[in-house]
N, C-alpha and C positions, 0 to 999 in steps of 0.2 A: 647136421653135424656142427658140432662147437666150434665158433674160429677160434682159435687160441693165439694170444703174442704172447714175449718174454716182458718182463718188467725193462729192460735195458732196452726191447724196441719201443714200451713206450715211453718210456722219457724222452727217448731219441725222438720218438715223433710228437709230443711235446714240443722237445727243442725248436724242431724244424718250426711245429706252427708260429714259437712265439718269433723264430727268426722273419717266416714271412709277413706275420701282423705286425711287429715292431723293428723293421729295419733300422728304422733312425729312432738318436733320441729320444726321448719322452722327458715333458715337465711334468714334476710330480709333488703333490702339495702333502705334508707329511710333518708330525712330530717326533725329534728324537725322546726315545724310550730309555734306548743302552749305547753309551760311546765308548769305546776302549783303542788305544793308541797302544800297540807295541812296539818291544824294541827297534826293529827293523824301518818304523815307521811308517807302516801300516795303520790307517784307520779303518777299525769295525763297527757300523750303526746297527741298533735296531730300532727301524721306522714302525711308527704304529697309526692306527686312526681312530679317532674316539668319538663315539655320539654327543650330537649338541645337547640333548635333553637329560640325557643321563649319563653321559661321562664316562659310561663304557667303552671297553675296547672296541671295535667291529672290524680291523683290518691290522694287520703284522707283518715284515718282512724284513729279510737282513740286507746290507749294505755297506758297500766297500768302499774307499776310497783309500786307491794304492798312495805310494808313499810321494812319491814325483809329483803329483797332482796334490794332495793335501798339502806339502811345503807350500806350495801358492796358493790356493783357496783358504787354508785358515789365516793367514794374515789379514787377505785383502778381506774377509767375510770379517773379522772380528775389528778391522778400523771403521768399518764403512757401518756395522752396527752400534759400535761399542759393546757387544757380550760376546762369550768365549762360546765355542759351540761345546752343547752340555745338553745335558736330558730336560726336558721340559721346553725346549724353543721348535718354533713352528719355521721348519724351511719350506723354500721353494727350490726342489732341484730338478738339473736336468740329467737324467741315468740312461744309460744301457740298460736294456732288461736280458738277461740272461738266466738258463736254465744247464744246468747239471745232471749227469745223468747219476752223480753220487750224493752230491751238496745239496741237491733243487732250485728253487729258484733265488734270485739273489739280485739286484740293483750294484752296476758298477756304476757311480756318481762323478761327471765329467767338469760338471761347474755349481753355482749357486748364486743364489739370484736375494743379495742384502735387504733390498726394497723391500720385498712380503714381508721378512722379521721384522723391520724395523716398524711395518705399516702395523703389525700384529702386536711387538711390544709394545706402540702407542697407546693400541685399543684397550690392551690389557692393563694399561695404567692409569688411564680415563675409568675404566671398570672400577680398580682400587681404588681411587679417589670416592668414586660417588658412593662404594657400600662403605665407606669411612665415613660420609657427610650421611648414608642413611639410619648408618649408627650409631649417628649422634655423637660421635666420639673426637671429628678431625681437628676440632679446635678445643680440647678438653685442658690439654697441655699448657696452651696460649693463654687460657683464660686465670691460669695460678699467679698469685703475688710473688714476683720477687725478693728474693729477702732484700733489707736494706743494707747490708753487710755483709755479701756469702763470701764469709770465711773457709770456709767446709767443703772441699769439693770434690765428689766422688769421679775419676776417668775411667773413661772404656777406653782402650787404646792398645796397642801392642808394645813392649816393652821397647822393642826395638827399632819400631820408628823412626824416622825422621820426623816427623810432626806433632811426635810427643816428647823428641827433646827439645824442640823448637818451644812447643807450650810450655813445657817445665822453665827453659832458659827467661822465657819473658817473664812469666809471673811473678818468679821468684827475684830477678833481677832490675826490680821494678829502683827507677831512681825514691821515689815513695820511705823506701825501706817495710813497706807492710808484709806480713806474714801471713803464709796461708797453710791451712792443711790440707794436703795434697794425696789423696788415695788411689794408686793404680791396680785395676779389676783389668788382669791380661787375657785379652782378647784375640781371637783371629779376625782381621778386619777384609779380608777376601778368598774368595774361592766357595766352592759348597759350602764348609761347614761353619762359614765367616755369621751368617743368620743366627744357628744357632748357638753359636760361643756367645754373640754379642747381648741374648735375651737370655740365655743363665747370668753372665754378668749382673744383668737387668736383676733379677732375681734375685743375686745375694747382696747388690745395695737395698733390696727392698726389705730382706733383714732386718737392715740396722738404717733404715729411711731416717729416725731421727739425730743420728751421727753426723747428717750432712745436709746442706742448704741446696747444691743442686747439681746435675751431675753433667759432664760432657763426654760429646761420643768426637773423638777423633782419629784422623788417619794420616790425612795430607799426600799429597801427591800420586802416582800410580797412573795406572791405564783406566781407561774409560771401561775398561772392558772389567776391570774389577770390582764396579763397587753395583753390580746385579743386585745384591742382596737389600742394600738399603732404598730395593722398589717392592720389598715382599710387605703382602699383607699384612702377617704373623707379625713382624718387626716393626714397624708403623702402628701396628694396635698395642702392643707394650710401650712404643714413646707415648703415644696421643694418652694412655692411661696411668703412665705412671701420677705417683704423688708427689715428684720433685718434680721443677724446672731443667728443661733436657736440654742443651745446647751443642747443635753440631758445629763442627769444622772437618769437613770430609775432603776438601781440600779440591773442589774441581769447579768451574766456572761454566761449563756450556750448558750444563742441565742441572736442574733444580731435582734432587731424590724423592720420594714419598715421606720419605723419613726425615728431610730436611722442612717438610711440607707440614706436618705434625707435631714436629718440635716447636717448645717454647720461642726459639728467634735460632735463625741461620745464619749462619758467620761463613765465610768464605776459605779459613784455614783456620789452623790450630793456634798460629798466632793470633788473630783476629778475635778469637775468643778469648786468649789471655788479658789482650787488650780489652774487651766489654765485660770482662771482672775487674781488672785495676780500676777500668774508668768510673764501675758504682762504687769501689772504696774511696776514688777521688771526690765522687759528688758528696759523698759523705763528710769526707774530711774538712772541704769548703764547707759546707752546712753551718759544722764544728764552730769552723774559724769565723762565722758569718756571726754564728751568737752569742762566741767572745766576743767581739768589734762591737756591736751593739750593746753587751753588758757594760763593758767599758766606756763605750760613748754615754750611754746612758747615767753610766755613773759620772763622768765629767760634765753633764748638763748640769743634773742636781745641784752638785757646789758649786757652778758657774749661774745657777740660780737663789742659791742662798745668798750668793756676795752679794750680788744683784739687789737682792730684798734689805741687807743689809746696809747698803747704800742708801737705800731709798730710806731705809728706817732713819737714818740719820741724817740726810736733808730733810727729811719731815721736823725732825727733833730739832733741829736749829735755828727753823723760824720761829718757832713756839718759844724757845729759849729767849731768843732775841727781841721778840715783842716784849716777853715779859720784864726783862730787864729796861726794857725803851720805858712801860708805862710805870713801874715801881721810879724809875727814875725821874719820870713826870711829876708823878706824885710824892717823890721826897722834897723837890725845889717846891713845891706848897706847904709843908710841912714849916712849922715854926721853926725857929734855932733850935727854943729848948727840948722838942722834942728830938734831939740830932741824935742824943744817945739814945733813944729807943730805936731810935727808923734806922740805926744804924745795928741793932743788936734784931729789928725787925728782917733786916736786909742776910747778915750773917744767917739767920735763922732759913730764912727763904734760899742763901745761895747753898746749906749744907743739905735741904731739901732737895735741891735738885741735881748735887751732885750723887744722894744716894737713889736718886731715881734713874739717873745717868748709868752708874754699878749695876742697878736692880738689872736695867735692862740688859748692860752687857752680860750679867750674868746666867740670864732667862735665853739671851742669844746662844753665849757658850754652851748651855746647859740641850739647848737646842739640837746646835750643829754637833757635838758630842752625842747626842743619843742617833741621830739620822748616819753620823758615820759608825754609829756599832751595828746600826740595822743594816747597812750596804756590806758593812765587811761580814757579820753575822750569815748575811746571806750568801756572798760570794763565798764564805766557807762551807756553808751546807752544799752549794754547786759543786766545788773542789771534792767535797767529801765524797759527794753521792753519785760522782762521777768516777773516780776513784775506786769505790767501792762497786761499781757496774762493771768496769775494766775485770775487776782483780774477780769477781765472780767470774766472768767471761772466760775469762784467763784459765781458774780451777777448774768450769766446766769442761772445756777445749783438751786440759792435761788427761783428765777423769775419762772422756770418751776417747781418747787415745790411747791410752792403759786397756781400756776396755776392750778395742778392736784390736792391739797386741796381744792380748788375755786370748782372744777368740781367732788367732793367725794359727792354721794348721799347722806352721812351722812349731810354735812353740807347744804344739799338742806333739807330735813328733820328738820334740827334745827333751817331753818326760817320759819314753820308752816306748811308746805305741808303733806300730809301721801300717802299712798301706798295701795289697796286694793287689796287681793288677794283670790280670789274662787278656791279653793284645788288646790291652789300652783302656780296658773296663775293670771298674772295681771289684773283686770277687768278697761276695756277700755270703757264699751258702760251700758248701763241702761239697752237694750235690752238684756245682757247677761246671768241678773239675774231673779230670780223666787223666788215665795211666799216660805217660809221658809227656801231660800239657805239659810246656813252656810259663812260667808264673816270674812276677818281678815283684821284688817286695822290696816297697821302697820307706828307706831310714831317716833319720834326719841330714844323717851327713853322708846317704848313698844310696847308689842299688844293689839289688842281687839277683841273680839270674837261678832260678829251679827249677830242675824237672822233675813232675811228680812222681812218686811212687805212690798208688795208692793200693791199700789191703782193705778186701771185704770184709 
């Protein structure tokens, strides 16, 4: 004869076995998959386990943590790691094991043990480090020329910041007076979807990559627990590849990101990076001013070497003078009386001689220092010119690629009549993608609108 039970004795006797194998406790080693918080604050996990080789699933299970107990476990879990608890972290908990005889089985989670995550987010960032160094890529960034002048500078940052007014106020407020173009690409800089806001950004400077000299990723201040994301692979291999010079200011001092690690050079806030762009305008500026001082010195040696020469040309010219008049006048006292009117029409002859060789020469001098000062000034006007002329192109380009990238601002594609439709929060592309009562936003230049479909076959 068949023994037969009901479904409801055996769960019960389920129950019972796992209440006598598992009276206490259990630690249990486990990745969140599904976290969801509601109102009442109530957290629901679902824990999973995945093969080392192939990253499949092999174990599932759901888990609670009521609300009284999660108030104190996610605080103390997410200071003592710095990450929020979220799908993808390796806990170590310790649960109740319970079974239902409606629900099935299910982990009530009593505590959590930060150490395992933190021991695991290590590993897992020593992992990302080294397939960056295996592919060849972690120092790709580091190794670009700076420009010598980045005027141009593309931000990631969120509009509303603290650490993007902070960089806006510095740079712009530079005693200096220098000018920058300053392009804000608004980003989310925490939470899930902070990754991939910040590598679309990435993507439409890459657009217009020659509109800008180089670009910075900032944030400034926050919890530790916010900035997960700039330790993702995905996001590190966009810095370490891009074709401009990336500069962060993420704003936090105890730990070094991947993403800080990748970039061109690491700045410790958003100020700080304002500050190492003034300071390459400043080396410039000096440069500037280094080889005015030197043209100018330069040019004060010359005629402080011509007087020079010109001194000398005329103590030369005096003894020469002087002898000669010594020996003609030697030899006029030998001379007879009567020849007095010749040696004296000899003498005259000889002194208008040397007074036009005195002329010749100053005028071979003049004619000299006249030609050497049209070459100094000549030249110092081509410098003037072709500097001048570098500026003022500069200048034109700077206006022309700012026209350009207003030309190309959705805003202004928006305010020659186009609109935008979006079904909860996605662009709608196709007719096929909508349905009788979707909810649709169609968004104007100066609004939105809220619809509900009708649609006809």
């Amino acid at each position: 004869m068949i023994h037969k039970i009901t479904l409801l004795e055996l769960n019960k006797s389920i129950q019972d076995t796992l209440k006598d194998k598992f009276s206490d406790p259990v630690w249990i080693v486990a990745e969140i998959s599904e976290l969801k918080v509601n109102r009442n604050g109530h957290c629901y996990i679902e824990l999973i386990e995945k093969d080392v080789l192939s990253d499949n699933i092999i174990a599932k299970t759901r888990a609670t943590i009521w609300a009284f107990t999660f108030r104190m476990l996610k605080p103390y879990f997410e200071n003592a790691t710095g990450q929020e608890l979220s799908p993808g972290l390796k806990i170590l908990i310790q649960a109740n094991i319970e079974f239902h005889e409606l629900f099935g089985l299910s982990l009530n989670i009593k505590d959590i043990d930060p150490s395992y995550t933190i021991g695991d987010l290590a590993i897992k960032k020593r992992e990302i480090i080294k397939k960056l160094e295996d592919d060849g890529i972690i120092d790709m960034n580091k190794e670009l020329e700076f420009p010598i002048l980045p005027q141009r500078i593309a931000v990631i940052s969120s509009e509303t910041a603290a650490g993007y007014q902070d960089f806006i106020n510095q740079i712009t407020q530079n005693n200096y007076r220098f000018k920058f173009y300053l392009k804000l690409f608004p980003s989310i800089m925490q939470g899930v979807n902070a990754e991939e806001s910040i590598i679309s950004s990435l993507e439409n400077i890459y657009k217009h990559e020659h509109l800008f000299d180089a670009v910075v990723i900032i944030r400034g201040g926050g919890a530790q627990s916010d900035l997960s994301c700039f330790d993702s692979y995905t996001l590190a291999s966009n810095i370490a590849q891009f074709p401009l010079p990336v500069l962060t200011g993420i704003g936090h001092d105890k730990d070094e990101s991947i993403s800080d690690i990748v970039a061109y050079k690491k700045l410790k806030t958003p100020t700080a990076v304002a500050e190492f762009i003034l300071n390459k305008a400043i080396e410039l500026n000096n440069i500037l001013d280094s080889q005015k001082e030197t043209i100018n010195n330069s040019r004060l040696n010359y005629f402080e070497n011509l007087n020079i020469d010109l001194i000398n040309l005329t103590l030369r010219i005096k003894p020469v003078v002087e002898k000669t008049i010594h020996r003609n006048e030697f030899d006029l006292k030998l001379i007879s009386k009567n020849l007095e009117a010749k040696s004296k029409t000899i003498l005259n002859l000889k002194n208008s001689s040397l007074l036009n060789y005195s002329r010749s020469i100053k005028s071979d001098l003049g004619k000299n220092i006249r030609q050497k000062n049209y070459t100094i000034n000549s030249f110092k006007n081509q410098i003037e010119h072709k500097l001048k002329l570098h500026f003022q192109r500069q200048t034109l380009l700077l206006k022309n690629n700012e026209n350009r990238v207003d030309l190309l601002d959705p805003l202004n594609i928006l305010k020659r009549g186009y609109s935008i439709t979006y079904k909860n929060g996605q662009r709608v592309k196709s007719i096929n993608k909508l349905f009788e009562n979707d909810i649709i936003t169609t968004k104007l230049f100066d609004g939105e609108i809220s619809s509900v479909v009708n649609k006809k076959e």
